[in-house]
C-alpha positions in Angstrom: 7.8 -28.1 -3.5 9.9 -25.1 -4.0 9.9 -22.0 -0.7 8.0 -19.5 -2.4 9.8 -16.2 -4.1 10.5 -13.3 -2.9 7.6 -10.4 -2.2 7.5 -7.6 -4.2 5.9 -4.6 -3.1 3.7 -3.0 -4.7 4.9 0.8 -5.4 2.1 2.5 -6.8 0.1 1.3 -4.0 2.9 2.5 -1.3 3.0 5.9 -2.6 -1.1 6.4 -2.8 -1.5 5.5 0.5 1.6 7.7 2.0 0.0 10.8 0.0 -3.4 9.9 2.0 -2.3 9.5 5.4 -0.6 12.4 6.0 -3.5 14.5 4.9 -6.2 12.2 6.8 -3.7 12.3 10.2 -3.7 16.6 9.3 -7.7 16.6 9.4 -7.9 14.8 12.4 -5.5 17.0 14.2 -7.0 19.8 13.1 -10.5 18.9 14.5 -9.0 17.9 17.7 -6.8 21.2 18.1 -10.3 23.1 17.1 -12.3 21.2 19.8 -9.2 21.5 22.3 -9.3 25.5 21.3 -13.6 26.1 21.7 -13.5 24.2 25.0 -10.2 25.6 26.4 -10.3 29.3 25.4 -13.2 30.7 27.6 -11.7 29.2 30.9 -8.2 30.2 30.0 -9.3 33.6 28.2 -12.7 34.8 29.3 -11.6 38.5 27.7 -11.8 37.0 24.3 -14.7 36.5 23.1 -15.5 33.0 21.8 -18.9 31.8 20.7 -20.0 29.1 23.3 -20.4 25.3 22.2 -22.7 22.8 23.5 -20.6 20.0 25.4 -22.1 17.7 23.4 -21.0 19.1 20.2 -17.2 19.0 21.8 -17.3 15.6 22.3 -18.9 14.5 19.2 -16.2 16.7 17.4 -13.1 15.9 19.8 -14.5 11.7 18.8 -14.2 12.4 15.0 -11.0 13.9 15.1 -9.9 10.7 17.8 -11.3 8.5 15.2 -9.7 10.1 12.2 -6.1 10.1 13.5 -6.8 6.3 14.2 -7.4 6.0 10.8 -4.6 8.0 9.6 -2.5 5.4 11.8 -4.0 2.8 10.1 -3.3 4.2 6.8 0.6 4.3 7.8 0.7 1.1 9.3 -0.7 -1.0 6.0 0.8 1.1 3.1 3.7 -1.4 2.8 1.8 -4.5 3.1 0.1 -4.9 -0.5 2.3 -7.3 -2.6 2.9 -9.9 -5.3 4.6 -13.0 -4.7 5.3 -15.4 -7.4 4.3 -19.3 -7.0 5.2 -22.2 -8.5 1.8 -22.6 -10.1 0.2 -19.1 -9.9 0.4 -15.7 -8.6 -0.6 -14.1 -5.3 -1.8 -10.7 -5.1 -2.3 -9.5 -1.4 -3.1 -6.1 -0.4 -4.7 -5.5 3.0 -8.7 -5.7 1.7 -7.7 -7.8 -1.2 -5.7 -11.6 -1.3 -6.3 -12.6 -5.7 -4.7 -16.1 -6.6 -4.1 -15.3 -9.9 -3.2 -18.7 -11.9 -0.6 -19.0 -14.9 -3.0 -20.3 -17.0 -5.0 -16.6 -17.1 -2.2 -15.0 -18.2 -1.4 -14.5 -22.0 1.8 -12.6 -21.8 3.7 -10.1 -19.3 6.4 -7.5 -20.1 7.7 -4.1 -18.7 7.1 -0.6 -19.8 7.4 2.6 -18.5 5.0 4.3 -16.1 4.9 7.2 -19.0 4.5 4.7 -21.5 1.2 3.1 -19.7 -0.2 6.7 -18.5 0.8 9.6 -20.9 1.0 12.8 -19.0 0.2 14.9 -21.4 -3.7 12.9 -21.5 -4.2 13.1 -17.7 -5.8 15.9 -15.8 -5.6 17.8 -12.8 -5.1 15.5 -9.7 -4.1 12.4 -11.7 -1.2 14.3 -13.3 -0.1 15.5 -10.3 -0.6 11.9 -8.5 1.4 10.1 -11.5 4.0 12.8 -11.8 6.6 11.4 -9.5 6.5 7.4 -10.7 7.0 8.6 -14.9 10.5 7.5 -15.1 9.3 3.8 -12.7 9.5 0.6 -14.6 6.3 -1.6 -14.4 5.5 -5.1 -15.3 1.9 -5.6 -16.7 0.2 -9.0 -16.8 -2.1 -9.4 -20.0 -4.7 -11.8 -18.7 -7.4 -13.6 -20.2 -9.5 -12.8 -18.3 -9.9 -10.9 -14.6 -9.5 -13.1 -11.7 -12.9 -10.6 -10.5 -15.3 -8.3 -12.1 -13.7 -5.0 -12.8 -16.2 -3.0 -10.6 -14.9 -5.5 -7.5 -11.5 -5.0 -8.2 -12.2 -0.9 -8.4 -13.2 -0.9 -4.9 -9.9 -2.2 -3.8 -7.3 -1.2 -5.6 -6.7 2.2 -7.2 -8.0 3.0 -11.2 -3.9 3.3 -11.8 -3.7 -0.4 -12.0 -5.7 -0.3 -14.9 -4.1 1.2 -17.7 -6.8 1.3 -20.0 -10.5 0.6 -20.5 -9.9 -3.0 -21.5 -11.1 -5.6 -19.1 -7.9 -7.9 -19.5 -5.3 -5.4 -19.1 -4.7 -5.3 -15.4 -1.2 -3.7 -14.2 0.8 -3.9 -11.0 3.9 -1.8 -10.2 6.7 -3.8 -8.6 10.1 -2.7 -9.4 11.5 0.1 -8.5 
């Protein structure tokens, strides 16, 4: 049996999660600096004056910003793990919630396009243009299947609705060139 082929990472997914963690990691050193600030300031300052905060409601707050900086560290460390890797017999799709064997016989043809071929910026709105914005000149590859390896709505909860070009349930698409 032939070594397996090379992994190719999956772009799109890359760049979602390195616009979330940065912002998630932000939030959680925010609400540790603002816990650090309410406890610290009217030991260190007792001229100004700074409303008073249960301890409880310190610690509870100083936890969810400790608990969202680990997630924001989790976010950085698995944002280049999701790939495809190409089989003798079928396709593997791995992200880090997500591991699809996608056989050859599902899939009806493949081909490349353009990221500004498969989304149009001039029909997105808002966010989604401004998410989509920097991959328009990328190249894709986009595997017509016969049919999804799992129910759209499963997929959805793992992988973002840009892998989905349009409405139709055997259009799935993953970004791996670059």
């Amino acid at each position: 049996m032939p070594r397996p082929a090379h992994r190719h990472r999956l772009l799109l997914y890359t760049y979602l999660l390195n616009r979330w963690w940065r912002a998630v990691m932000a939030c959680g050193v925010t609400l540790l600096l603002l816990t650090a600030g309410l406890a610290l300031i009217p030991y260190y300052f007792p001229q100004f004056p700074v409303v008073w905060v249960a301890d409880w409601i310190l610690w509870i707050t100083a936890g969810l910003g400790a608990l969202t900086v680990c997630g924001a560290l989790f976010l950085a460390s698995i944002r280049k793990s999701a790939y495809v890797q190409v089989f003798p017999d079928h396709l593997r799709l791995v992200t880090p919630f997500l591991r699809l064997r996608i056989g050859y016989q599902r899939l009806r043809r493949t081909y490349t396009a353009e990221m500004s071929q498969l989304f149009p910026l001039k029909k997105l709105r808002g966010r989604k243009r401004d998410i989509l914005r920097p991959l328009v000149g990328r190249t894709a590859v986009v595997l017509e299947l016969r049919q999804l390896p799992l129910s759209r709505s499963a997929l959805s909860l793992f992988l973002s609705p840009f892998f989905f070009p349009d409405k139709t349930p055997a259009w799935p698409f993953w970004s791996l060139t670059g």
